[in-house]
VEXLUMNU-716583 format. One record per residue: residue in three letters; chain; x, y, z of N, C-alpha, C in turn. Coordinates in pm, whole numbers. Example, Ala and Ser with C-alpha at 12.3 -4.5 7.8 and 13.67 -1.06 7.14 Angstrom:
<lumses>
+-----+-------+--------+--------+--------+--------+--------+--------+--------+--------+--------+
| res | chain |    n_X |    n_Y |    n_Z |   ca_X |   ca_Y |   ca_Z |    c_X |    c_Y |    c_Z |
+-----+-------+--------+--------+--------+--------+--------+--------+--------+--------+--------+
| ALA |     A |   1319 |   -569 |    780 |   1230 |   -450 |    780 |   1320 |   -330 |    780 |
| SER |     A |   1285 |   -225 |    708 |   1367 |   -106 |    714 |   1290 |      3 |    787 |
+-----+-------+--------+--------+--------+--------+--------+--------+--------+--------+--------+
</lumses>
This chain:
<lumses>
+-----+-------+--------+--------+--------+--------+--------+--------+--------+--------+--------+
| res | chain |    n_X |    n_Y |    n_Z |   ca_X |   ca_Y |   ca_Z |    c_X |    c_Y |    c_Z |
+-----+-------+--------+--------+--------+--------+--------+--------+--------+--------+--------+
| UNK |     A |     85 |   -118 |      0 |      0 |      0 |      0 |     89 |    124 |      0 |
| UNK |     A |     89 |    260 |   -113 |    135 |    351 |    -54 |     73 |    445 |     16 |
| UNK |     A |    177 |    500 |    118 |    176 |    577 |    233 |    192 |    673 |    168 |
| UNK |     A |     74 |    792 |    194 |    118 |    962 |    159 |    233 |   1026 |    260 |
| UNK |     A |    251 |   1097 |    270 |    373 |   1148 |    363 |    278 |   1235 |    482 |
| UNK |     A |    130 |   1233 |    421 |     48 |   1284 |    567 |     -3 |   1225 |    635 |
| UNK |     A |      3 |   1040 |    611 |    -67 |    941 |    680 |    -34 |    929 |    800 |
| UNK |     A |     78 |    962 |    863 |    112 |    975 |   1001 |     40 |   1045 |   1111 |
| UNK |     A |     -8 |    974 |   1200 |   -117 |   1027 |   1245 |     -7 |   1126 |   1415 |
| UNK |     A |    133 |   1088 |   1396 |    221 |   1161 |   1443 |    308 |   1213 |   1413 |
| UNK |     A |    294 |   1314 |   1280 |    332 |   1342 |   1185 |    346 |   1467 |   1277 |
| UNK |     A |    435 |   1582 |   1283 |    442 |   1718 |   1320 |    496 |   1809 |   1216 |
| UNK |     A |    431 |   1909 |   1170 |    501 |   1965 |   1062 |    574 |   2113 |   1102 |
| UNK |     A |    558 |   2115 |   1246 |    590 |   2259 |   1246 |    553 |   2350 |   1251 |
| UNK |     A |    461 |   2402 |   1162 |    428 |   2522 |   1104 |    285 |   2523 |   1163 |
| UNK |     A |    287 |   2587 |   1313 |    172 |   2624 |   1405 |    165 |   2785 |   1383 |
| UNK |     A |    298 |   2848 |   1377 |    329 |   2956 |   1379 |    337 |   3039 |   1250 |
| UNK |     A |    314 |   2937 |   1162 |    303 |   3039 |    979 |    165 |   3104 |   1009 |
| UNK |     A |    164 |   3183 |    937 |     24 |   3235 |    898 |    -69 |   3185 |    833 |
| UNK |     A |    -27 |   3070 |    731 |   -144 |   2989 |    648 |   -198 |   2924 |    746 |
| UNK |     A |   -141 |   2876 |    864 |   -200 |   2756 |    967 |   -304 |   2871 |   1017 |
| UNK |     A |   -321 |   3006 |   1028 |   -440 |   3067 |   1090 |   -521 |   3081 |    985 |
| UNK |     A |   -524 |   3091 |    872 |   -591 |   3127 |    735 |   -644 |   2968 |    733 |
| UNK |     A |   -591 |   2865 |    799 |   -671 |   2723 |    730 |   -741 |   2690 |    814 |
| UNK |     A |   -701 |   2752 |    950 |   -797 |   2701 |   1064 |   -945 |   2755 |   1087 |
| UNK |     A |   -904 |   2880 |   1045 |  -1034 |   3011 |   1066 |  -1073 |   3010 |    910 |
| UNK |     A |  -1039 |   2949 |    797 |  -1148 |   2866 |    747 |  -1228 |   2733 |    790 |
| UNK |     A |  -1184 |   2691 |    817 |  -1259 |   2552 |    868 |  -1332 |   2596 |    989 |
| UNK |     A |  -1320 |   2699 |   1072 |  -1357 |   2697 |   1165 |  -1511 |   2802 |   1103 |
| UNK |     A |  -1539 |   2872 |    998 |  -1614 |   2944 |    908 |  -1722 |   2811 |    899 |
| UNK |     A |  -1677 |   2734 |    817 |  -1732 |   2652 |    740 |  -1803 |   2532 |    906 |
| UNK |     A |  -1774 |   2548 |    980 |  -1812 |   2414 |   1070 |  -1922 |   2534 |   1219 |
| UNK |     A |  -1882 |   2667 |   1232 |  -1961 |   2697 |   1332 |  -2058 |   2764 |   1278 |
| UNK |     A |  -2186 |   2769 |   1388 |  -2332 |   2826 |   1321 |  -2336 |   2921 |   1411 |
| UNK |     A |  -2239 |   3013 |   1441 |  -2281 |   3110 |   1540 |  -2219 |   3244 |   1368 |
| UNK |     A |  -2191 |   3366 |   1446 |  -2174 |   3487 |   1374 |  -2137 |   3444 |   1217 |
| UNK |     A |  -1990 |   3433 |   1176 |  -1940 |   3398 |   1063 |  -2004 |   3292 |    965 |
| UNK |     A |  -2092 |   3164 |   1072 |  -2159 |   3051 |   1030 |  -2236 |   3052 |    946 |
| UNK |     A |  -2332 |   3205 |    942 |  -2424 |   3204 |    894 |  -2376 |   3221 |    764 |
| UNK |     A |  -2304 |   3271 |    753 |  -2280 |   3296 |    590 |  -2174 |   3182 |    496 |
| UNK |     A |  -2150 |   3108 |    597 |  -2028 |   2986 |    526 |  -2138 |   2832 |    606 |
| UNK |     A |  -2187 |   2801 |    689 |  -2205 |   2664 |    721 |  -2365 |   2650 |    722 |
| UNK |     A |  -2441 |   2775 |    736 |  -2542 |   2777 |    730 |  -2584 |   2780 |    549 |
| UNK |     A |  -2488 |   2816 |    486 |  -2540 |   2799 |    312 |  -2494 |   2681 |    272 |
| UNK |     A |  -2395 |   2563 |    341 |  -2359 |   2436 |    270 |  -2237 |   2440 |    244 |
| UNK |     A |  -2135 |   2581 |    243 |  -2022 |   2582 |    222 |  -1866 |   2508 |    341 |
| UNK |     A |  -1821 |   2435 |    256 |  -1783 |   2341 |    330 |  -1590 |   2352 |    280 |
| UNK |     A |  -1497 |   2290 |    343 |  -1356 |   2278 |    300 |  -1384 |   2128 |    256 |
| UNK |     A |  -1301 |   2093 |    137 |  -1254 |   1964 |     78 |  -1244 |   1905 |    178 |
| UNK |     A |  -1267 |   1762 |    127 |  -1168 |   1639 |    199 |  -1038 |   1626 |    198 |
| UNK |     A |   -958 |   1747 |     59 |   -806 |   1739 |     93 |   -736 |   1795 |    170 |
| UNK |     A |   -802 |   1917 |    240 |   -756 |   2027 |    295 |   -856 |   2008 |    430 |
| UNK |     A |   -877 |   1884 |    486 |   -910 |   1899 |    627 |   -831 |   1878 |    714 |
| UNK |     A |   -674 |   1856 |    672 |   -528 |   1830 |    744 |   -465 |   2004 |    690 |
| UNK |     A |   -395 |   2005 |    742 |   -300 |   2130 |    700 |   -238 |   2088 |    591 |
| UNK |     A |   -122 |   2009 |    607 |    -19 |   2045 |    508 |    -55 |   2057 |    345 |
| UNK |     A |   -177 |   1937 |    313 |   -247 |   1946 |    170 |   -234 |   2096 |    190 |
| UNK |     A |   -308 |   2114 |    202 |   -347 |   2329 |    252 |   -251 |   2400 |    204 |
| UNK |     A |   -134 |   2379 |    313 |    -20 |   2431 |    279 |     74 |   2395 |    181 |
| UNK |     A |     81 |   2328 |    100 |    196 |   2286 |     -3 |     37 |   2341 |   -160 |
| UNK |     A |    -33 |   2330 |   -132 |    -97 |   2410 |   -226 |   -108 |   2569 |   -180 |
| UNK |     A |   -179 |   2614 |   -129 |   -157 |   2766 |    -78 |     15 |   2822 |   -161 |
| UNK |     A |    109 |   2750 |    -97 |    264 |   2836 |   -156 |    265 |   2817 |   -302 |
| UNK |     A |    224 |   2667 |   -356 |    255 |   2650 |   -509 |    141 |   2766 |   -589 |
| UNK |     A |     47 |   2814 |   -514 |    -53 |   2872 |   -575 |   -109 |   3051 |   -541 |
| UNK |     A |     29 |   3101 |   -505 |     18 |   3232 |   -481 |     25 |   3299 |   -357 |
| UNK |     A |     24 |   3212 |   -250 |     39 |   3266 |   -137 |    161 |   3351 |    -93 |
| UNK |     A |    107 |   3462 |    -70 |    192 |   3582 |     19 |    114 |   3606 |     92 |
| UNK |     A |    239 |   3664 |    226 |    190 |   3751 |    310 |     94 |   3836 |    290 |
| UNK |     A |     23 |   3915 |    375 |    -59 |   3995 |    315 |   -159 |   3985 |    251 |
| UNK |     A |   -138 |   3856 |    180 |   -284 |   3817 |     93 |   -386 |   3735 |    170 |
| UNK |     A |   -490 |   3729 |     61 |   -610 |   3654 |    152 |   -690 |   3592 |     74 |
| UNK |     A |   -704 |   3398 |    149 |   -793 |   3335 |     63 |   -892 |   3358 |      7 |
| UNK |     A |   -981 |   3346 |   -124 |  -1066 |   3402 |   -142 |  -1155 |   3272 |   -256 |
| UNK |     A |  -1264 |   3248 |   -211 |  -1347 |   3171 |   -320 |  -1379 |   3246 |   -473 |
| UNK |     A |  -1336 |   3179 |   -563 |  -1343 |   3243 |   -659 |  -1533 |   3252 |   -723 |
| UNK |     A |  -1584 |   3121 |   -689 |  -1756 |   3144 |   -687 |  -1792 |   3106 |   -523 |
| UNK |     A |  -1850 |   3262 |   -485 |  -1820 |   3262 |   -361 |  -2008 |   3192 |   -317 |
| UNK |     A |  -2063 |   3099 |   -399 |  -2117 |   2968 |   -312 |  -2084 |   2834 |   -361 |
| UNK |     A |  -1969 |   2836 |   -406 |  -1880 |   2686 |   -367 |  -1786 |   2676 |   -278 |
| UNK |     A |  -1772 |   2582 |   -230 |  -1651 |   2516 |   -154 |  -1501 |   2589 |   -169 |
| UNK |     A |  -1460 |   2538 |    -51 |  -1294 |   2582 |    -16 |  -1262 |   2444 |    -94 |
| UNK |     A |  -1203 |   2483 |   -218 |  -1146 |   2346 |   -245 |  -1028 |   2400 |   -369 |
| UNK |     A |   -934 |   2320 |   -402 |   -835 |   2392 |   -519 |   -861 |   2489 |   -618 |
| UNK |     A |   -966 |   2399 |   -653 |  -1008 |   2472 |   -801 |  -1110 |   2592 |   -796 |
| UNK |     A |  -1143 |   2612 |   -694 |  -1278 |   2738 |   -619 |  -1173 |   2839 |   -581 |
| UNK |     A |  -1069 |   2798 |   -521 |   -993 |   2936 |   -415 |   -875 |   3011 |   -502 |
| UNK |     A |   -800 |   3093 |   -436 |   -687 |   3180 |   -501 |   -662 |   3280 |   -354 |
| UNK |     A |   -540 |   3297 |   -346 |   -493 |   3431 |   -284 |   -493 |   3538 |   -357 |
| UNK |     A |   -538 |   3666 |   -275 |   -544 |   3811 |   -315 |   -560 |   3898 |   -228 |
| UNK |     A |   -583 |   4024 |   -300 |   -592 |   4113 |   -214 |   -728 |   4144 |   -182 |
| UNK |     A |   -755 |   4224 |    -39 |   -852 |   4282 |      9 |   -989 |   4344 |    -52 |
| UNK |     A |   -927 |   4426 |   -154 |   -971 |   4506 |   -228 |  -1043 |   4437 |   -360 |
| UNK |     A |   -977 |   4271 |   -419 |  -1034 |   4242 |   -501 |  -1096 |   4162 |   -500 |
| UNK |     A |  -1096 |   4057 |   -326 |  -1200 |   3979 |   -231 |  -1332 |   4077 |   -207 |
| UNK |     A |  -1281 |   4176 |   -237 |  -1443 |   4273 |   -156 |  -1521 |   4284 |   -284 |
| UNK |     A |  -1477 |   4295 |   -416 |  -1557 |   4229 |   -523 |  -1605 |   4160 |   -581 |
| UNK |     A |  -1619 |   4047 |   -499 |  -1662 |   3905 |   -525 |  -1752 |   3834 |   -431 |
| UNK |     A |  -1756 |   3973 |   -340 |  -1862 |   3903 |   -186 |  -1984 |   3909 |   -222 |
| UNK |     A |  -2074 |   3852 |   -136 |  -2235 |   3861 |   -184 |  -2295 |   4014 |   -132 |
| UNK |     A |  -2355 |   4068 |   -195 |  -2445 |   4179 |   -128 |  -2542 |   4136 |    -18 |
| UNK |     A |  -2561 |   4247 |     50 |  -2687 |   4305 |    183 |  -2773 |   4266 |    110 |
| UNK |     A |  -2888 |   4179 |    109 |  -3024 |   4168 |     77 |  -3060 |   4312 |    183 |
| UNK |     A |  -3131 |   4428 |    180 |  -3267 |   4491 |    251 |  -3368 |   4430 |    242 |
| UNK |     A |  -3441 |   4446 |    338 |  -3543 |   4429 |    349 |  -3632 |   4538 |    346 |
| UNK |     A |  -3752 |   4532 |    282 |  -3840 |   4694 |    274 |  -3876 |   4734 |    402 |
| UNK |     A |  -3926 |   4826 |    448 |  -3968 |   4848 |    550 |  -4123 |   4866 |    562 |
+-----+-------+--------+--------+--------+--------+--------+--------+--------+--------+--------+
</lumses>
Protein backbone atom coordinates (compact mmCIF):
# COMPACT_ATOMS: atom_id res chain seq x y z
CA UNK A 1 0.00 0.00 0.00
CA UNK A 2 1.35 3.51 -0.54
CA UNK A 3 1.76 5.77 2.33
CA UNK A 4 1.18 9.62 1.59
CA UNK A 5 3.73 11.48 3.63
CA UNK A 6 0.48 12.84 5.67
CA UNK A 7 -0.67 9.41 6.80
CA UNK A 8 1.12 9.75 10.01
CA UNK A 9 -1.17 10.27 12.45
CA UNK A 10 2.21 11.61 14.43
CA UNK A 11 3.32 13.42 11.85
CA UNK A 12 4.42 17.18 13.20
CA UNK A 13 5.01 19.65 10.62
CA UNK A 14 5.90 22.59 12.46
CA UNK A 15 4.28 25.22 11.04
CA UNK A 16 1.72 26.24 14.05
CA UNK A 17 3.29 29.56 13.79
CA UNK A 18 3.03 30.39 9.79
CA UNK A 19 0.24 32.35 8.98
CA UNK A 20 -1.44 29.89 6.48
CA UNK A 21 -2.00 27.56 9.67
CA UNK A 22 -4.40 30.67 10.90
CA UNK A 23 -5.91 31.27 7.35
CA UNK A 24 -6.71 27.23 7.30
CA UNK A 25 -7.97 27.01 10.64
CA UNK A 26 -10.34 30.11 10.66
CA UNK A 27 -11.48 28.66 7.47
CA UNK A 28 -12.59 25.52 8.68
CA UNK A 29 -13.57 26.97 11.65
CA UNK A 30 -16.14 29.44 9.08
CA UNK A 31 -17.32 26.52 7.40
CA UNK A 32 -18.12 24.14 10.70
CA UNK A 33 -19.61 26.97 13.32
CA UNK A 34 -23.32 28.26 13.21
CA UNK A 35 -22.81 31.10 15.40
CA UNK A 36 -21.74 34.87 13.74
CA UNK A 37 -19.40 33.98 10.63
CA UNK A 38 -21.59 30.51 10.30
CA UNK A 39 -24.24 32.04 8.94
CA UNK A 40 -22.80 32.96 5.90
CA UNK A 41 -20.28 29.86 5.26
CA UNK A 42 -22.05 26.64 7.21
CA UNK A 43 -25.42 27.77 7.30
CA UNK A 44 -25.40 27.99 3.12
CA UNK A 45 -23.59 24.36 2.70
CA UNK A 46 -20.22 25.82 2.22
CA UNK A 47 -17.83 23.41 3.30
CA UNK A 48 -13.56 22.78 3.00
CA UNK A 49 -12.54 19.64 0.78
CA UNK A 50 -11.68 16.39 1.99
CA UNK A 51 -8.06 17.39 0.93
CA UNK A 52 -7.56 20.27 2.95
CA UNK A 53 -9.10 18.99 6.27
CA UNK A 54 -5.28 18.30 7.44
CA UNK A 55 -3.00 21.30 7.00
CA UNK A 56 -0.19 20.45 5.08
CA UNK A 57 -2.47 19.46 1.70
CA UNK A 58 -3.47 23.29 2.52
CA UNK A 59 -0.20 24.31 2.79
CA UNK A 60 1.96 22.86 -0.03
CA UNK A 61 -0.97 24.10 -2.26
CA UNK A 62 -1.57 27.66 -0.78
CA UNK A 63 2.64 28.36 -1.56
CA UNK A 64 2.55 26.50 -5.09
CA UNK A 65 -0.53 28.72 -5.75
CA UNK A 66 0.18 32.32 -4.81
CA UNK A 67 0.39 32.66 -1.37
CA UNK A 68 1.92 35.82 0.19
CA UNK A 69 1.90 37.51 3.10
CA UNK A 70 -0.59 39.95 3.15
CA UNK A 71 -2.84 38.17 0.93
CA UNK A 72 -6.10 36.54 1.52
CA UNK A 73 -7.93 33.35 0.63
CA UNK A 74 -10.66 34.02 -1.42
CA UNK A 75 -13.47 31.71 -3.20
CA UNK A 76 -13.43 32.43 -6.59
CA UNK A 77 -17.56 31.44 -6.87
CA UNK A 78 -18.20 32.62 -3.61
CA UNK A 79 -21.17 29.68 -3.12
CA UNK A 80 -18.80 26.86 -3.67
CA UNK A 81 -16.51 25.16 -1.54
CA UNK A 82 -12.94 25.82 -0.16
CA UNK A 83 -11.46 23.46 -2.45
CA UNK A 84 -8.35 23.92 -5.19
CA UNK A 85 -10.08 24.72 -8.01
CA UNK A 86 -12.78 27.38 -6.19
CA UNK A 87 -9.93 29.36 -4.15
CA UNK A 88 -6.87 31.80 -5.01
CA UNK A 89 -4.93 34.31 -2.84
CA UNK A 90 -5.44 38.11 -3.15
CA UNK A 91 -5.92 41.13 -2.14
CA UNK A 92 -8.52 42.82 0.09
CA UNK A 93 -9.71 45.06 -2.28
CA UNK A 94 -10.34 42.42 -5.01
CA UNK A 95 -12.00 39.79 -2.31
CA UNK A 96 -14.43 42.73 -1.56
CA UNK A 97 -15.57 42.29 -5.23
CA UNK A 98 -16.62 39.05 -5.25
CA UNK A 99 -18.62 39.03 -1.86
CA UNK A 100 -22.35 38.61 -1.84
CA UNK A 101 -24.45 41.79 -1.28
CA UNK A 102 -26.87 43.05 1.83
CA UNK A 103 -30.24 41.68 0.77
CA UNK A 104 -32.67 44.91 2.51
CA UNK A 105 -35.43 44.29 3.49
CA UNK A 106 -38.40 46.94 2.74
CA UNK A 107 -39.68 48.48 5.50
Amino acid sequence: MNKSKYDSLHFKHGLYDHPLYKVWSSMKYRCKTSRSAGTYYSARGIRVCEEWQTFLPFFDWSIGHGYKQGLTIDRINNNGNYEPNNCRFTTYSIQNMNRRKPVRMPR
